[in-house]
C-alpha positions as CSV (number, residue, x, y, z in Angstrom):
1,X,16.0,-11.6,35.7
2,X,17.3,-8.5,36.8
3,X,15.5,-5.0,37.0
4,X,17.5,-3.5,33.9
5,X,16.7,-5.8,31.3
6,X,12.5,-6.9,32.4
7,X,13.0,-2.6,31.6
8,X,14.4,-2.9,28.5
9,X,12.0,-5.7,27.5
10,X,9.1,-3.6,28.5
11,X,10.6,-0.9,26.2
12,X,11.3,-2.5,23.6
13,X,8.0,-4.7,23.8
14,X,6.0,-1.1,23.7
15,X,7.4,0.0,20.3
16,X,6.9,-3.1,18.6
17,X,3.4,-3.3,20.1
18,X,2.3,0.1,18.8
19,X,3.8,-1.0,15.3
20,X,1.9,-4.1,15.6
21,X,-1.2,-2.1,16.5
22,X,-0.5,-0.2,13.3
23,X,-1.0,-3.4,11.6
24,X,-4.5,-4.2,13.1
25,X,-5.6,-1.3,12.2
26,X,-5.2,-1.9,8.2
27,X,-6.1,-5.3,8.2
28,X,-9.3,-4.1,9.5
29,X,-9.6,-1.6,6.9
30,X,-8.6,-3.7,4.0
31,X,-10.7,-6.6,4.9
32,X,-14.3,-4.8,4.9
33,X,-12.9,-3.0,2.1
34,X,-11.7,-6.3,0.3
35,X,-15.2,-8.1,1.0
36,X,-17.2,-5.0,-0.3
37,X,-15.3,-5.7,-3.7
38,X,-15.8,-9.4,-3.0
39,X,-19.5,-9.3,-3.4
40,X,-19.5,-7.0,-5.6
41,X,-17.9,-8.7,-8.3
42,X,-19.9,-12.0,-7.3
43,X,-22.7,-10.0,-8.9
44,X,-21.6,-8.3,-11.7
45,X,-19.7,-10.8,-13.7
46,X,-19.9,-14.4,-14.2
47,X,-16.1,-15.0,-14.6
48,X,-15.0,-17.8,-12.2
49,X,-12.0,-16.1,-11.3
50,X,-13.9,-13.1,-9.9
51,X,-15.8,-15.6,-7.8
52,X,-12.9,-17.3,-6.3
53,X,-9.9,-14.7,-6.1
54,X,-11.4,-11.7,-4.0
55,X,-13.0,-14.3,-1.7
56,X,-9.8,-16.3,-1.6
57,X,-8.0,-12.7,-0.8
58,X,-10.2,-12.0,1.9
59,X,-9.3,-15.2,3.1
60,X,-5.7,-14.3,3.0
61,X,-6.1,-11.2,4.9
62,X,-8.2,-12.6,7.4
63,X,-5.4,-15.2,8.0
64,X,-2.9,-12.3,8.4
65,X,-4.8,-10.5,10.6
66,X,-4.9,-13.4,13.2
67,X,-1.3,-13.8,13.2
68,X,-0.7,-9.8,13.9
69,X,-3.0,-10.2,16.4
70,X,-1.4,-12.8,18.1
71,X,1.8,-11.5,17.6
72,X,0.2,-8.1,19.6
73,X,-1.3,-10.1,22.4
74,X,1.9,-11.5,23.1
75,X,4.2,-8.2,22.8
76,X,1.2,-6.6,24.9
77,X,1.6,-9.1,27.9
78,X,5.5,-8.4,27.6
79,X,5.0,-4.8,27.6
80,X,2.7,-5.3,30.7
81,X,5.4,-7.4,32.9
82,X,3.9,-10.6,31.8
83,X,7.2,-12.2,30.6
84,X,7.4,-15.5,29.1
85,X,4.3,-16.9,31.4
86,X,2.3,-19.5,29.9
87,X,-0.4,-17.5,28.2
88,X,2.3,-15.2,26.9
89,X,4.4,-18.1,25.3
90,X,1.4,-19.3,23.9
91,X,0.3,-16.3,22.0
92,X,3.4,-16.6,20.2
93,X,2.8,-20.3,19.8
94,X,-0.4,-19.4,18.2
95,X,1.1,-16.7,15.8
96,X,3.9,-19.6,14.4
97,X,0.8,-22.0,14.0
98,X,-1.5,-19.3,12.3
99,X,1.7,-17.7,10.1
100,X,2.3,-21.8,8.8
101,X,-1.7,-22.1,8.0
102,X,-1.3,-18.7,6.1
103,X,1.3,-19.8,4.4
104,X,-0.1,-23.4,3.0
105,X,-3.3,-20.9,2.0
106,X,-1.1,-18.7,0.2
107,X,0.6,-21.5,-1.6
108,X,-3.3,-22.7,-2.7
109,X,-4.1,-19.5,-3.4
110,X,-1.1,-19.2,-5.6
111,X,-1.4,-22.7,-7.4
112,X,-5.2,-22.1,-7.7
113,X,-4.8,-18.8,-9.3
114,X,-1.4,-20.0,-11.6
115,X,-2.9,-23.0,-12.5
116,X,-6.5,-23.3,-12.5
117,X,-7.2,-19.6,-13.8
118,X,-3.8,-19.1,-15.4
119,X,-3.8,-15.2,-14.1
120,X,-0.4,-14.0,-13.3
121,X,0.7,-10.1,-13.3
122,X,3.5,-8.3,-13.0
123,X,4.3,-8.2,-9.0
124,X,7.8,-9.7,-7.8
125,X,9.0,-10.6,-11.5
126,X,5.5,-11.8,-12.7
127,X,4.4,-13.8,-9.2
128,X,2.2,-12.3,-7.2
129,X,2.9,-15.1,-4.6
130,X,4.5,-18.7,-5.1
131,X,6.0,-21.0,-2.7
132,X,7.1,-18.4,-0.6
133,X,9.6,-20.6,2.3
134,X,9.9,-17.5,4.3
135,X,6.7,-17.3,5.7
136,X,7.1,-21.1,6.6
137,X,10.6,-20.3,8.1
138,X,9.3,-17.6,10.2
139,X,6.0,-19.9,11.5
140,X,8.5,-22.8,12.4
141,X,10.6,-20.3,14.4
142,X,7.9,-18.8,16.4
143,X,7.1,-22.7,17.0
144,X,10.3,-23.5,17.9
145,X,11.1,-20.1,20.4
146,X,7.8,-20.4,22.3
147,X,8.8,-24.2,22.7
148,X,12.4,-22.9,23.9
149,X,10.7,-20.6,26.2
150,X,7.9,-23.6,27.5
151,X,11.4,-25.7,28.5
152,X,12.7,-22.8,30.0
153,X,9.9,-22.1,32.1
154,X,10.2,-25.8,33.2
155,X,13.3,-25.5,34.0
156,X,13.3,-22.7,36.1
157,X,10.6,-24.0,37.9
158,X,12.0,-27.5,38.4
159,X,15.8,-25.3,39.8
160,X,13.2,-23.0,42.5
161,X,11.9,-26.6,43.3
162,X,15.0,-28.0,43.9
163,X,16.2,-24.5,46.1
């Protein structure tokens, strides 16, 4: 890889990294500020729904915040030189894995909260989340670009072998 573009990676890997570090930031906010309400409404009211959602919700965040963080590791260790090494590769591994597991909770969360408790509201045309493909989309194609970049890596190594 030539100078200009392991430059341009670095650059670019900087910006996405601060916006990333943006992100860790609120999720550590909202999730002490999420488990406050949590416990607050376990002792206040009796409702099951009061008891399951916020926890639930927490349990969302929490998800979420493991896959920004991931996602930050590995823009981190590109904006630090380290590209497409193993541990780099499998950060982003991690982040498609953790972004699929938030998505089957999300569906639960969904089904739970549509079905069992019959709550819905008034976000995204009356769903506040449903079988939202997207999030599975983008898990499978972290999956599938760390995987790219593994055989790539092998690859390269098995060409400087063969030099």
């Amino acid at each position: 890889m030539n100078f200009q573009n392991k430059a341009k990676i670095v650059k670019v890997s900087k910006v996405i990294r601060y916006i990333l570090f943006a992100g860790l930031v609120l999720w550590a906010i909202f999730i002490p500020v999420n488990l406050f309400n949590a416990i607050t409404l376990w002792y206040k009211t009796t409702i099951p729904a009061t008891h399951y959602l916020p926890w639930s919700l927490l349990l969302l965040l929490g998800f979420t915040f493991v896959v920004n963080l991931k996602l930050f590791r590995f823009f981190d260790r590109l904006k630090n030189g380290h590209l497409f090494d193993a541990k780099t590769v499998g950060h982003l591994d991690a982040a498609g894995k953790w972004w699929i597991v938030l998505w089957l909770f999300n569906v639960l969360h969904y089904e739970i909260r549509n079905g069992i408790f019959q709550i819905s509201d008034d976000w995204s045309s009356g769903r506040l989340t449903d079988w939202n493909f997207g999030s599975l989309f983008a898990g499978l194609v972290l999956i599938f670009v760390a995987w790219l970049l593994k055989e790539a890596q092998e690859l390269q190594e098995e060409q400087e072998l063969t030099i």
